[in-house]
N, C-alpha and C positions, 0 to 999 in steps of 0.2 A: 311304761304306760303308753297307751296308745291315742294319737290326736285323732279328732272328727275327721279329719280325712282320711287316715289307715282304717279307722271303722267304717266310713262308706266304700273303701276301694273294697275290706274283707264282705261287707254287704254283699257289695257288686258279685263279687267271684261266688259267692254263695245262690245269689238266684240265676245267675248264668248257669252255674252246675245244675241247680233244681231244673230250670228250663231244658236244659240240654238234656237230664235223664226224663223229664214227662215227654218230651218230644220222641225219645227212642223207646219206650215204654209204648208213648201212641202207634209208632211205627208197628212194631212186634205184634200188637194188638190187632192192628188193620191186617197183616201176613199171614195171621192164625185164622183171623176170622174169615178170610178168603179162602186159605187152605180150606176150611171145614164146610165153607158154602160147597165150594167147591164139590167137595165130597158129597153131601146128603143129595145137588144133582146127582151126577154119577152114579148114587146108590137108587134115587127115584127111578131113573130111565132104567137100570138094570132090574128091577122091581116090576118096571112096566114090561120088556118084555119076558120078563116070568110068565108074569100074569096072562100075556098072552097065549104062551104057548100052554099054557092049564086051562085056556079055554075063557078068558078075560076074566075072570073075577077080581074082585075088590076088596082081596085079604089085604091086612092094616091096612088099610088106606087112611 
C-alpha cells in the first residue's frame, strides 16, 4: 500500500513526464511548421519567376 506521499511523489513524475512530452511535441510542431513555411516561400518566389518569364501572368495566384 502506498502512503500520500508515494502518491504525490508518483503524481509528480507523472505530470513532469506529461510536461516534458507536450513541451517536445510543441518543439517538433514549431520545426515542421517552419520547414513548411519555409517551403510554400520558396515555392511562391519560384512561381513568381515562372510567371515572369510566361510573360507575368497570374495563374493560381
Amino acid at each position: 500500500m502506498t502512503t500520500p506521499r508515494e502518491r504525490d511523489e508518483f503524481e509528480r513524475m507523472r505530470l513532469v513526464a506529461q510536461i516534458e512530452r507536450a513541451r517536445a511535441f510543441i518543439t517538433q510542431y514549431e520545426e515542421h511548421q517552419e520547414f513548411y513555411r519555409q517551403q510554400v516561400e520558396d515555392s511562391r518566389y519560384e512561381l513568381g519567376r515562372l510567371d515572369e518569364r510566361l510573360g507575368g501572368s497570374d495563374h493560381d495566384r
